[in-house]
VEXLUM-666794 format. One record per residue: residue number from 1; residue in three letters; x, y, z of N, C-alpha, C in turn. Coordinates in steps of 0.2 Angstrom, whole numbers, plus 2048, in hexadecimal, padded with zeros to 3 digits. Layout:
REM VEXLUM-666794
rolo->NUM, vovex->ALA, nxx->X, nyy->Y, nzz->Z, caxx->X, cayy->Y, cazz->Z, cxx->X, cyy->Y, czz->Z
...
This chain:
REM VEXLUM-666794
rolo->1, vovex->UNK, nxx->836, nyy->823, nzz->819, caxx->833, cayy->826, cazz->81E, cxx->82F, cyy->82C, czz->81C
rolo->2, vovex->UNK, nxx->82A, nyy->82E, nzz->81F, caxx->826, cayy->835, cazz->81C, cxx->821, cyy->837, czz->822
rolo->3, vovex->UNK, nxx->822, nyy->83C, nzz->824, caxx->820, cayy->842, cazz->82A, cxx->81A, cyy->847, czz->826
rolo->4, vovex->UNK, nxx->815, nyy->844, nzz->828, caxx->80F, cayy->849, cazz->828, cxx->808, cyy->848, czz->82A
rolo->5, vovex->UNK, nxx->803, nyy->84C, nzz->82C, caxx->7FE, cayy->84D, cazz->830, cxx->7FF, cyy->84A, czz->835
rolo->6, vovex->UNK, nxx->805, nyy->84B, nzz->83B, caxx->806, cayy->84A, cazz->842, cxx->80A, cyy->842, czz->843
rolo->7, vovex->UNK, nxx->809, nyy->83F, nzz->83D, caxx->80B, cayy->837, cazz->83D, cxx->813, cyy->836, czz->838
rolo->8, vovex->UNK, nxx->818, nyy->832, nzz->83A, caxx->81C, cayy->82F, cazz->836, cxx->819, cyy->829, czz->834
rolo->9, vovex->UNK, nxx->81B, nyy->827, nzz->82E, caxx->81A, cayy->821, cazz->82C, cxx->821, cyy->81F, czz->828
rolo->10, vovex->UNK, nxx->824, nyy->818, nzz->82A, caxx->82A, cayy->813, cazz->828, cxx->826, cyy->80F, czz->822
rolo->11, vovex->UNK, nxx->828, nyy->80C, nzz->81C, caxx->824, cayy->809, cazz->818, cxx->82A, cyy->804, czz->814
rolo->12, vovex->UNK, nxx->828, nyy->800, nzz->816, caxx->82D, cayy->7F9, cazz->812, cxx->829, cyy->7F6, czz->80B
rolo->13, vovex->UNK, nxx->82B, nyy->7F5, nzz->807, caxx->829, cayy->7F4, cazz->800, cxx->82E, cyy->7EA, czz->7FE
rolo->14, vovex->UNK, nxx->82B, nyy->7E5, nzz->7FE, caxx->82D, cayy->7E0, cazz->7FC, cxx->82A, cyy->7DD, czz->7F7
rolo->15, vovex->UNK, nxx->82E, nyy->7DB, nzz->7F2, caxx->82C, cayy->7D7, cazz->7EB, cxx->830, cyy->7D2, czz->7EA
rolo->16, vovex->UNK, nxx->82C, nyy->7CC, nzz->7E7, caxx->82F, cayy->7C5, cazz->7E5, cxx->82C, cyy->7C3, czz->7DE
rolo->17, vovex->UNK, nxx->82F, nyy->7BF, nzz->7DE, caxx->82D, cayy->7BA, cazz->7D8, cxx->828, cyy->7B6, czz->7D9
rolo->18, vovex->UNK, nxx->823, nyy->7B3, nzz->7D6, caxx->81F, cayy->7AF, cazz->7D7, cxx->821, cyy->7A7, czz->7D8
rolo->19, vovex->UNK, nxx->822, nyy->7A6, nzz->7E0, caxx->826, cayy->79F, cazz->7E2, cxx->823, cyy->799, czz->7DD
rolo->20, vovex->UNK, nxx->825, nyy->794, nzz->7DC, caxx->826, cayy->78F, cazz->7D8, cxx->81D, cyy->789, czz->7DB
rolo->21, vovex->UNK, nxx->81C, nyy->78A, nzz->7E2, caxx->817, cayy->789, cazz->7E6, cxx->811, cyy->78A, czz->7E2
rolo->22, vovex->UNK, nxx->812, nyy->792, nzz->7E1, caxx->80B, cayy->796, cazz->7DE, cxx->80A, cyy->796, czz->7D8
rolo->23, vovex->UNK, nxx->80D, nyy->794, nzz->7D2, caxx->80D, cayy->795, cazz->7CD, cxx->808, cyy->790, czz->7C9
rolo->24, vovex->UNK, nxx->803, nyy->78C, nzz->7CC, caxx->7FE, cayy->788, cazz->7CC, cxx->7F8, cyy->78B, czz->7CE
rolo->25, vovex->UNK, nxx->7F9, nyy->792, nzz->7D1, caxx->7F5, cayy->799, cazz->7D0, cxx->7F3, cyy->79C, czz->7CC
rolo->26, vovex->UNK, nxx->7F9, nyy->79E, nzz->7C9, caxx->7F7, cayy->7A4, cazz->7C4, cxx->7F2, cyy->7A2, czz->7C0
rolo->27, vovex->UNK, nxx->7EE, nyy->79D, nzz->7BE, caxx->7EB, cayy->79D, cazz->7B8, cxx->7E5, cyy->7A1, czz->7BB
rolo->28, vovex->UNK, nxx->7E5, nyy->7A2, nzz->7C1, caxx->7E0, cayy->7A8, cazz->7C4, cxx->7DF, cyy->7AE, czz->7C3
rolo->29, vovex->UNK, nxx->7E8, nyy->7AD, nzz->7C1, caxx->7EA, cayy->7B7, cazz->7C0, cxx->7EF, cyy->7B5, czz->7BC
rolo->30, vovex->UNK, nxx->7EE, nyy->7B8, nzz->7B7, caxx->7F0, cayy->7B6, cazz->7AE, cxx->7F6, cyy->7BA, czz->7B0
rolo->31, vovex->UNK, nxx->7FC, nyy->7B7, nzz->7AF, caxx->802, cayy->7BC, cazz->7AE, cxx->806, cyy->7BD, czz->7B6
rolo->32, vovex->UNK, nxx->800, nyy->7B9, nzz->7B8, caxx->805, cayy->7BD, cazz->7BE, cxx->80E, cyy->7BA, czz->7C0
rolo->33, vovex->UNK, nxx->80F, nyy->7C1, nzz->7C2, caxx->818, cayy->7C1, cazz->7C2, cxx->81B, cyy->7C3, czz->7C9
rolo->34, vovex->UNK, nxx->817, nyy->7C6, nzz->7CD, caxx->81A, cayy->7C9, cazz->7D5, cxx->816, cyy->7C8, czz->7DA
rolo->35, vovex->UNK, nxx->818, nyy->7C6, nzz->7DF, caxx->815, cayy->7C7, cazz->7E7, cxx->818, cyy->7CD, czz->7E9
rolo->36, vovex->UNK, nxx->813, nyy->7D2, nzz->7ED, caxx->817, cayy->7D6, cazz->7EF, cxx->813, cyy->7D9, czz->7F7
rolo->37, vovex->UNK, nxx->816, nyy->7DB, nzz->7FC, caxx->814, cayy->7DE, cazz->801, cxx->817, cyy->7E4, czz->803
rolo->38, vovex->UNK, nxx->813, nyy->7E6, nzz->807, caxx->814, cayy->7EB, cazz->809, cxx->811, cyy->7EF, czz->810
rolo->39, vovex->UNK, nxx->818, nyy->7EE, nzz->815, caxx->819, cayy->7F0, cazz->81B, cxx->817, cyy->7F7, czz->81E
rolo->40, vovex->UNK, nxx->817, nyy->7FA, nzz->822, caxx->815, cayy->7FF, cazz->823, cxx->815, cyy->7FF, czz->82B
rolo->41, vovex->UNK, nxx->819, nyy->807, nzz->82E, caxx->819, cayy->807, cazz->837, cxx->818, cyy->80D, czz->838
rolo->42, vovex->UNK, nxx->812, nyy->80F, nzz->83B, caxx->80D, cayy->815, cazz->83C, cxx->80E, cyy->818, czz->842
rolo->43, vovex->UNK, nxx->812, nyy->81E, nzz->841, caxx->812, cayy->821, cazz->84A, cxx->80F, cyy->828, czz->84A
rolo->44, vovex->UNK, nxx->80B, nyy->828, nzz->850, caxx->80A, cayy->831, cazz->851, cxx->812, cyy->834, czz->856
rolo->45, vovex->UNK, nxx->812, nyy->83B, nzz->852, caxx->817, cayy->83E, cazz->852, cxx->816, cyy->83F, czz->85A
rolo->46, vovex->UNK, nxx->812, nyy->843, nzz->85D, caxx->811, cayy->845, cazz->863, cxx->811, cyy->83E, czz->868
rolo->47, vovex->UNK, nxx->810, nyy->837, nzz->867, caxx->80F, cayy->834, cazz->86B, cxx->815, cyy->82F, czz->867
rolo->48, vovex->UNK, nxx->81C, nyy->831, nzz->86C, caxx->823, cayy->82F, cazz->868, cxx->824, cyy->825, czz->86E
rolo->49, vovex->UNK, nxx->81F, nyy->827, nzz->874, caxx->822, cayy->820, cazz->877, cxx->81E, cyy->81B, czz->875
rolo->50, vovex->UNK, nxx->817, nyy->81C, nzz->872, caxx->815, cayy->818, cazz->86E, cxx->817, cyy->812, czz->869
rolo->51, vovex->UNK, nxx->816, nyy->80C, nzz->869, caxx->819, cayy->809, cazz->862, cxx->815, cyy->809, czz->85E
rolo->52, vovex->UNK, nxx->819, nyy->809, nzz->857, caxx->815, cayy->80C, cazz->852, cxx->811, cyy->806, czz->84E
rolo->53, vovex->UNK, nxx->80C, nyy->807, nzz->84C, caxx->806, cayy->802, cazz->847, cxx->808, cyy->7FF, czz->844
rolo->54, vovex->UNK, nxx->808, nyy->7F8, nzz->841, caxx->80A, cayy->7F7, cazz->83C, cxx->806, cyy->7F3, czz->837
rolo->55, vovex->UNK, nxx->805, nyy->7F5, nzz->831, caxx->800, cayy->7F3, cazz->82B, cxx->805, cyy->7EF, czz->827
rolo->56, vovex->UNK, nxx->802, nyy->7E8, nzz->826, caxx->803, cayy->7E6, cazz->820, cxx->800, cyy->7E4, czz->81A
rolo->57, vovex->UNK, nxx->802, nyy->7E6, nzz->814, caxx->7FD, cayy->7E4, cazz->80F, cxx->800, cyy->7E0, czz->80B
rolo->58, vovex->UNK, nxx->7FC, nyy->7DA, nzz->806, caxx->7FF, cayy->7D6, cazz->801, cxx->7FB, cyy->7DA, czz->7FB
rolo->59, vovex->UNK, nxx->7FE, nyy->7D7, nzz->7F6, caxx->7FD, cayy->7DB, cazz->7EE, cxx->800, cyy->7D6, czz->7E9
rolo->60, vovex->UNK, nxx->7FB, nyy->7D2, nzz->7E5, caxx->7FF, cayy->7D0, cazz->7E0, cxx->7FF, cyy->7D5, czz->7D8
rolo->61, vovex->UNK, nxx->806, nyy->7D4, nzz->7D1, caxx->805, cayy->7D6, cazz->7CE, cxx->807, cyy->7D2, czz->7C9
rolo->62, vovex->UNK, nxx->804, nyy->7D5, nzz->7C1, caxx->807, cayy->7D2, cazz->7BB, cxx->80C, cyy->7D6, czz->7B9
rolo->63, vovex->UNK, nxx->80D, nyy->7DB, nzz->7BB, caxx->812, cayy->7E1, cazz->7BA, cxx->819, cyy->7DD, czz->7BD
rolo->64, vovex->UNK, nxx->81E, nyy->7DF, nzz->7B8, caxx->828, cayy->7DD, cazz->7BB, cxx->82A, cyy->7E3, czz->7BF
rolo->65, vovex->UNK, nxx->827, nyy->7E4, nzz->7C4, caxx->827, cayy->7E9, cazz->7C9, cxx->82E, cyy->7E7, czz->7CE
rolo->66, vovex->UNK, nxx->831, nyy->7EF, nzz->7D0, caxx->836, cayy->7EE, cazz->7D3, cxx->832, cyy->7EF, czz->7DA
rolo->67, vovex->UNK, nxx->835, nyy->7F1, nzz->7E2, caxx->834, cayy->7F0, cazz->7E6, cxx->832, cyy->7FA, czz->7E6
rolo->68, vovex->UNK, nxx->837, nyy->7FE, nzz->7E3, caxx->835, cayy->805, cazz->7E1, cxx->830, cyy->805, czz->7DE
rolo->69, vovex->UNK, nxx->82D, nyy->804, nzz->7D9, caxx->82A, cayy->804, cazz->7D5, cxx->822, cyy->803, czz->7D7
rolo->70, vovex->UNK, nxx->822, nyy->7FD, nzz->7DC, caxx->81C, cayy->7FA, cazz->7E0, cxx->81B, cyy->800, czz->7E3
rolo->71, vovex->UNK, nxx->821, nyy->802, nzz->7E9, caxx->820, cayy->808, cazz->7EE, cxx->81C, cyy->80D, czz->7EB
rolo->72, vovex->UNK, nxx->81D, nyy->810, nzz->7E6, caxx->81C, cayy->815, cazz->7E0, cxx->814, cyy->814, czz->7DD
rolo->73, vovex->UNK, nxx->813, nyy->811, nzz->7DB, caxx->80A, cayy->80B, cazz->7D9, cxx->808, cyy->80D, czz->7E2
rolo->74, vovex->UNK, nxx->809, nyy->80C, nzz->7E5, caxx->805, cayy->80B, cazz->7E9, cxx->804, cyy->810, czz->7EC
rolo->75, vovex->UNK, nxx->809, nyy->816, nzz->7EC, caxx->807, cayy->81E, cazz->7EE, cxx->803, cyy->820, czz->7EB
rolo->76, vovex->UNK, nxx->803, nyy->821, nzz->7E5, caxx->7FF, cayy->822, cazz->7DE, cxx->7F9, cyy->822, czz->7DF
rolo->77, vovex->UNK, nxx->7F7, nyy->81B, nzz->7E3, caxx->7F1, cayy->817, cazz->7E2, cxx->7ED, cyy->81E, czz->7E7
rolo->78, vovex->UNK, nxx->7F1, nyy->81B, nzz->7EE, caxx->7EE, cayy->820, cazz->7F2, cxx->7ED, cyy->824, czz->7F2
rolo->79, vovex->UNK, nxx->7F0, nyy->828, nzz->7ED, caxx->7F0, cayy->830, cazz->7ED, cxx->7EA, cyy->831, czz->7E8
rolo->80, vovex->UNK, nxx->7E9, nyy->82D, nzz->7E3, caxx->7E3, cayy->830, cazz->7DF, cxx->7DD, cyy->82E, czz->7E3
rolo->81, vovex->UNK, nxx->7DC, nyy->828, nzz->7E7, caxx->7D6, cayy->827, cazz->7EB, cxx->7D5, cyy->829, czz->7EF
rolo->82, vovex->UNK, nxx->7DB, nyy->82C, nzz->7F3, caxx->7D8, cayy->833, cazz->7FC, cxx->7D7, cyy->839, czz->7F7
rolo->83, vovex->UNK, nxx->7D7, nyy->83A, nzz->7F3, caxx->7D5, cayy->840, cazz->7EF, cxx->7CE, cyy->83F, czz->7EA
rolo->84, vovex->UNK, nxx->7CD, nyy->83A, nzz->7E9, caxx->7C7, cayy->838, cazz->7E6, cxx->7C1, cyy->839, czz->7EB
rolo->85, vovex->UNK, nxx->7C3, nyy->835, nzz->7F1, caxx->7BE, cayy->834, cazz->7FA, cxx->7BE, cyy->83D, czz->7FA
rolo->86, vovex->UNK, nxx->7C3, nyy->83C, nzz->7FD, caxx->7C4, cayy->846, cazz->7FF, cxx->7BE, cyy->849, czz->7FB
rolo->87, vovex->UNK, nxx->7BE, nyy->84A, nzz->7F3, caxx->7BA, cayy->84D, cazz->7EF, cxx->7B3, cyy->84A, czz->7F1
rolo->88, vovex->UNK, nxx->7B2, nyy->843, nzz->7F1, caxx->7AB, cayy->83F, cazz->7F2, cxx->7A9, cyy->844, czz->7FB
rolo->89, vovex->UNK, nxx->7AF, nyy->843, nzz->7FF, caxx->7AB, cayy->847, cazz->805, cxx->7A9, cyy->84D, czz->806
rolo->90, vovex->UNK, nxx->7AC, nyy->852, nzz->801, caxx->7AB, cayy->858, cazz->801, cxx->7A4, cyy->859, czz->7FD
rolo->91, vovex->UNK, nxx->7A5, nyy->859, nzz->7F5, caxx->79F, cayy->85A, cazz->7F3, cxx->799, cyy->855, czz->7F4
rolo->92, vovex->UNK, nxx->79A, nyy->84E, nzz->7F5, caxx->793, cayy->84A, cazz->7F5, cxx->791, cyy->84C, czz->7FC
rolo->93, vovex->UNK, nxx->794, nyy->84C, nzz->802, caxx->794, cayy->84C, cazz->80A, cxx->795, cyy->843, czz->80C
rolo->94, vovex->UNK, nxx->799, nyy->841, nzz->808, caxx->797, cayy->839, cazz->80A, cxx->798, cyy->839, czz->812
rolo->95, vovex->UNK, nxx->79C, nyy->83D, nzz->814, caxx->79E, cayy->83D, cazz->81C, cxx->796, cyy->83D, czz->820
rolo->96, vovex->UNK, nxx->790, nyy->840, nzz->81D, caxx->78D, cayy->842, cazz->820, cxx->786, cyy->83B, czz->821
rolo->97, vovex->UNK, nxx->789, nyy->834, nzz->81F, caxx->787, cayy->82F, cazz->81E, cxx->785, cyy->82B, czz->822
C-alpha cells in the first residue's frame, strides 16, 4: 500500500510459469520464462466512500523473476519515465501541445 498525492494505491504483483498451452509461443519471444500481472486499487484519500479503480496490466518476461522482483522492475520503470515526461514538460512545453 502507498499514500501519496491525495490517492492510496493497493498493488498485487502475480507471476507464473509459462503454462504448458503457450509454450508453442515463445518462438515469438525467445526465452521466454514468466507470465506476470499486475493488479492495482486506486482510491482518492478525500473521497473514502468511493470504490476504488482498478487497473490491470499483463507483462511478459525472459527474466526468472520473482513476484518482488517484477513489483521492483516496474516501480523503477515508472519512475524513470514520469521523470523523463516531467522534464519533457517542463523544458520542451509538450503540455503546451
Amino acid at each position: 500500500s502507498e499514500k501519496s498525492h491525495g490517492r492510496e494505491e493497493i498493488r498485487l504483483h502475480i507471476v507464473c510459469d509459462v503454462p504448458d498451452e503457450l509454450i508453442d509461443f515463445t518462438f515469438e519471444w525467445k526465452g521466454l520464462k514468466k507470465l506476470c500481472v499486475a493488479v492495482s486499487f486506486r482510491s482518492i484519500i478525500a473521497e473514502q466512500k468511493k470504490e476504488p479503480e482498478m487497473t490491470v496490466r499483463y507483462y511478459i518476461s525472459s527474466a526468472d523473476l520473482t513476484a518482488e522482483k517484477f513489483a521492483t522492475a516496474i516501480r523503477n520503470h515508472w519512475h524513470v519515465e514520469n521523470k523523463l515526461h516531467w522534464r519533457l514538460d517542463v523544458v520542451m512545453n509538450e503540455d503546451d501541445c
